[in-house]
Residue, then its C-alpha position, 0 to 999 in steps of 0.5 A: x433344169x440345166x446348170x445355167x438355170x441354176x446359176x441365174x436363179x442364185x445369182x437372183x436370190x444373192x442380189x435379193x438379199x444384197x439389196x434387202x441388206x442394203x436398203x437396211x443399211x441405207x435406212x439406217x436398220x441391221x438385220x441382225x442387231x442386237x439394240x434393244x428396244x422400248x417403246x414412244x408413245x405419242x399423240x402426234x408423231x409430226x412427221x417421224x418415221x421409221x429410219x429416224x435417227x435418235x440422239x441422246x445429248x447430241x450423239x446417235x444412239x439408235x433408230x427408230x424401227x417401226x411405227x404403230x398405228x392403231x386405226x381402231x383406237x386412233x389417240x395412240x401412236x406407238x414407235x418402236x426404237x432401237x437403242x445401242x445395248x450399251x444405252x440404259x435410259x433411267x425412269x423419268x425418261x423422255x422423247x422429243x421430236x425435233x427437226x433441223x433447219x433442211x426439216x430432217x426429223x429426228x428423236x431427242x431422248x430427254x434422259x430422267x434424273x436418277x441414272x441408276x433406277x433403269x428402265x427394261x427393255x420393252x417398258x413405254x415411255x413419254x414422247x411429244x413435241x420438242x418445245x423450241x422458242x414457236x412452242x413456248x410463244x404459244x404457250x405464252x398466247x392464253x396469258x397474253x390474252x388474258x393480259x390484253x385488258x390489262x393492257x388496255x386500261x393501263x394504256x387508257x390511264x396512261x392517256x388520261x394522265x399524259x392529256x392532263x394540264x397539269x402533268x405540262x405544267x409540271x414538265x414546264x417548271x421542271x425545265x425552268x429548275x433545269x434552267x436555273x439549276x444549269x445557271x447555278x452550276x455555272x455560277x458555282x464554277x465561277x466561284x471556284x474558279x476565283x476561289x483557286x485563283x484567290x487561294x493562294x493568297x489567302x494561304x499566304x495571308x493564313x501564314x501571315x496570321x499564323x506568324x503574328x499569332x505566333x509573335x504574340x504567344x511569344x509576347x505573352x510568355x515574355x511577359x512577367x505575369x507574376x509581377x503584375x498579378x501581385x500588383x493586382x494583388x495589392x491594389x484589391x488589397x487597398x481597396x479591401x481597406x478602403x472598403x472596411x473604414x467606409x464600414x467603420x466609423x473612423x474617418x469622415x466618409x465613415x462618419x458620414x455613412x454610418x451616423x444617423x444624427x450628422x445625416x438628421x442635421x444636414x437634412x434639417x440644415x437643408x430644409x432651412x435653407x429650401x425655407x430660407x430660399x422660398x421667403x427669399x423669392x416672396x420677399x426680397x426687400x426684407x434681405x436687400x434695402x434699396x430706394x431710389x428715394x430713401x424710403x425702407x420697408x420693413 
């Protein structure tokens, strides 16, 4: 073999490797990495591959660098990521496949929440599905379901009771309280719209009451109460002393009052006169003697 066949043959080796150490750049992939690695198991991959970004918290920390797939025991898929060395995933940990709006896919890691219990490499984590806003509409369809006959009855009950006559009438008279509640509200400003034109002069007329009131109080204190109490005072005096001769016998209304013999006499005199009176009306020709013809009768 010449010199030239030697140069050709490395120059063919040399652009192997260029383009096998390419298609690992472009793939996302080093050759020698030092990342370390763990394991996803999932039960749908939905389109992840190999060359797939990994993010945590919206940062790329790793690739994922294989997938297996076990034709024998097909409910497993198992992807082989490569995380950056100084990534420590805490125990707890998940991984969630997402997609962009262009559909590109890629894996979020869901970290777990005690950061010092750490996983080794090698060890297996969770993966599934990343549950956007469609997952949990899903999710939500058994219970809307299982409410749809709920629904129903209530939509029946709600018709029943909105064809119901009464339920117009109630509306009716709640329009005519609204009626009249808009008339009263209207009559109450024009209360108070006269009631703040005539407040002024009823301030006025208040001062003037007050002013009397005032006079008056003046009046009273200028009075002299002492002197006419102790007129007072005398006359319930005088009439003290009236009161006690009345007791008394002295006087002639105390005699009068208080002597039983002069009360017998008046009433004996008083039954004469009533006897005096009623032989008068039988009799009167015995007390007047008057004869057209001189004739008397005894």
């Amino acid at each position: 073999m010449g010199k030239k066949e030697i140069q050709i043959a490395l120059v063919a080796i040399v652009g192997l490797v260029v383009l096998y150490f390419g298609l690992q750049f472009l793939k996302g992939l080093t050759l020698f990495s030092t990342d370390r690695n763990y394991y996803v198991k999932f039960k749908n991959i939905s389109g992840l591959s190999a060359s797939s970004p990994i993010y945590a918290n919206g940062y790329k920390v790793g690739v994922v660098e294989n997938i297996i797939y076990d034709y024998a025991n097909q409910s497993d898929i198992v992807a082989v990521v490569g995380l950056d060395n100084q990534m420590r995933l805490p125990k707890g940990s998940k991984a969630e496949i997402a997609s962009d709006l262009l559909g590109n896919i890629k894996l979020e890691l869901v970290l777990g929440p005690n950061p010092v219990d750490l996983l080794e490499p090698g060890d297996t984590i969770e993966g599934g599905p990343q549950k956007g806003a469609l997952a949990m509409v899903s999710d939500m369809v058994p219970q809307i379901q299982a409410m749809l006959p709920k629904l129903d009855s209530i939509l029946m009950n709600v018709n029943m009771l909105l064809s119901d006559p009464a339920l117009q009438n109630s509306l009716h008279h709640i329009d005519d309280m609204t009626r009249s509640l808009n008339q009263t509200s209207r009559q109450l400003h024009a209360m108070a719209t006269a009631l703040n034109q005539q407040l002024p002069s009823m301030v006025k007329n208040a001062d003037g009451m007050l002013a009397n009131a005032n006079d008056l109080t003046r009046s009273l204190n200028e009075l002299d109460l002492a002197n006419t109490m102790a007129k007072v005072n005398n006359t319930l005096q005088n009439v003290e002393q009236m009161t006690a001769k009345l007791n008394s016998n002295e006087g002639t209304l105390g005699l009068l009052m208080r002597d039983p013999e002069l009360y017998n006499n008046l009433n004996a005199t008083m039954m004469h006169a009533d006897s005096l009176m009623i032989d008068l009306k039988a009799h009167p020709k015995r007390y007047v003697h008057f004869s057209v013809f001189g004739k008397k009768d005894k």
